[in-house]
N, C-alpha and C positions, 0 to 999 in steps of 0.2 A: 769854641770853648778854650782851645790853647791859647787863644790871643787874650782873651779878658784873665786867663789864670797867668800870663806869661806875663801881663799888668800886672797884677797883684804880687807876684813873682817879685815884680821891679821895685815895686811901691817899700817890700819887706829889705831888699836888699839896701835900698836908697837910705831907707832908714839906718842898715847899718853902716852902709859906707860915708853916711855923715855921723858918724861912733856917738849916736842917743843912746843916752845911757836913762834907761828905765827907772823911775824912781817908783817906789817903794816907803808911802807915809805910815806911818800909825792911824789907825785907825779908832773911831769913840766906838766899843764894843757893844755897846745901849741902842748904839743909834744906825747899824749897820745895814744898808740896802745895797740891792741889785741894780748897777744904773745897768742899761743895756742901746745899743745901737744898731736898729736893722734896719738894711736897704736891700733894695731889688733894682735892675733893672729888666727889664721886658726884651725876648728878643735879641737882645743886645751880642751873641754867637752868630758866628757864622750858621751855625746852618738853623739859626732860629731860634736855639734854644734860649734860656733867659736866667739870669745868674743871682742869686741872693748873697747876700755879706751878714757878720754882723762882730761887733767887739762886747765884749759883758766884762763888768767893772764890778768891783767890790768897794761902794764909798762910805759914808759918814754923812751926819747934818752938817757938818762943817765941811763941805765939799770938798773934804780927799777923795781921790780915786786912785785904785790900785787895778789895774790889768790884770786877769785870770783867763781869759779866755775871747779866741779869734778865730774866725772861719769865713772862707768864701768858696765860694763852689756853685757847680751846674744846681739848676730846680730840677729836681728827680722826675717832674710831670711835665706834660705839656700845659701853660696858662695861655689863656686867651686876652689876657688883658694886663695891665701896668698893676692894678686893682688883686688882679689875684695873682701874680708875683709876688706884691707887697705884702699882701696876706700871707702867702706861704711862709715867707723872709721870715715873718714877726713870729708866725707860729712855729717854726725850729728855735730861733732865739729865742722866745719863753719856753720853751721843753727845757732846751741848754741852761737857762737860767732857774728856773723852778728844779735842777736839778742841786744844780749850785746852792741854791737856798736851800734845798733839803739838806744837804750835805753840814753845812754851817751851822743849822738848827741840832743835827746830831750829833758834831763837837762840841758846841756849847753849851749843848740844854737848852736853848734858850726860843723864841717863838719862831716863828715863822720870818725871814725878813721880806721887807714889800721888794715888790718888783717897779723898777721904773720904765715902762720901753719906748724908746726915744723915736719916731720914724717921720720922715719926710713926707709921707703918702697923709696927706689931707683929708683926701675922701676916704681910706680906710678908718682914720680915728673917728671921721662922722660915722660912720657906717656901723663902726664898735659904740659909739656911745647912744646916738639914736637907735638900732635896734632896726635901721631899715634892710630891708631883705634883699640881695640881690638875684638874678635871675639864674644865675650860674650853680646849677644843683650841689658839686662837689665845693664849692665856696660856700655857701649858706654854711655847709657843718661844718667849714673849717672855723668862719667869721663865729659859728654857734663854739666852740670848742674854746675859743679867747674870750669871748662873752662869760662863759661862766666860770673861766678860771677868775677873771676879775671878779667875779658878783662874789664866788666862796673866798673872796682873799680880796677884802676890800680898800685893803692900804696898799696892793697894788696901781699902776693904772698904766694906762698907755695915753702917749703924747704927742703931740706933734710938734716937727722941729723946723726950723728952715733950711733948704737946701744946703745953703754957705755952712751952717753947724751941724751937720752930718755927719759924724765921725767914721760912719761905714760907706759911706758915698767914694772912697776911695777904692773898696775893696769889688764893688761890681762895676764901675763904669769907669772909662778912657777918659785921659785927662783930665780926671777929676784936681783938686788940690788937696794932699795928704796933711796940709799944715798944720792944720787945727789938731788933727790926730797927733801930730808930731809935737806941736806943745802939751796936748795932756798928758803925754807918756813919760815927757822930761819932766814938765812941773810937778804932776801928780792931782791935777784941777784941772777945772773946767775954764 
């Protein structure tokens, strides 16, 4: 566990010791979503445990993105699989973001903003949009928990991305490449 946070550790420092300076766009008020980016990997601790990430962004239709919020840390359970790592990952980053949206809707008055969640796990967004059941009892309700946040909030969704555009693939695994992360946070875009 210290070695994958003593990465992430690095990854935040690196970042500052190349002095990226965070931008900060304006944003279309109309048009305001939740982008979000959650990874896991599996195992990946020494002593077996398995570490989730995730970055949550405040953007626009016009693709600004503004940074709000970053976490990486141990998975509180033991998972048996990459599959329900990934699920876990996805389901703290929609809490943390479905908070965030709340929060926004009670400054502005305004509705609900959709949620975007970005995740490299393939067979999760099958798994979320087909509706197939896995064998794993405490998975089924977590997978049933993101199922119907989506279904009552239907301008959310969840996506999938490719490994290379993983903006949170830095924050749980070793030698990943922070790059991509490090251009959005300078440009303020994807």
């Amino acid at each position: 566990q210290r070695r994958v946070h003593g990465y992430a550790n690095k990854i935040v420092k690196k970042l500052q010791s190349d002095k990226v300076k965070l931008k900060f766009t304006s944003l279309d008020l109309r048009s305001l979503k939740i982008v979000c980016y959650s990874d896991a990997a599996h195992a990946n601790l020494d002593d077996g445990g398995s570490q989730r990430g995730y970055f949550i962004f405040v953007g626009d239709k016009y693709g600004n993105l503004n940074p709000v919020a970053w976490q990486s840390n141990r998975i509180r359970r033991v998972v048996r699989s990459s599959l329900a790592a990934e699920t876990l990952a996805v389901s703290d980053a929609l809490d943390a973001s479905f908070e965030l949206a709340t929060i926004i809707e009670e400054l502005f008055g305004m509705a609900m903003c959709p949620i975007e969640l970005n995740t490299d796990s393939r067979s999760l967004v099958e798994c979320i949009k087909s509706n197939k059941i896995p064998t794993e009892k405490q998975l089924k309700i977590d997978m049933a928990i993101i199922r119907e946040y989506l279904c009552l909030n239907p301008s959310s969704k969840i996506l999938w991305v490719e490994a290379s555009q993983q903006l949170a693939d830095c924050l749980t695994k070793r030698g990943s490449s922070s790059e991509n992360l490090k251009k959005t946070l300078v440009f303020g875009r994807l």
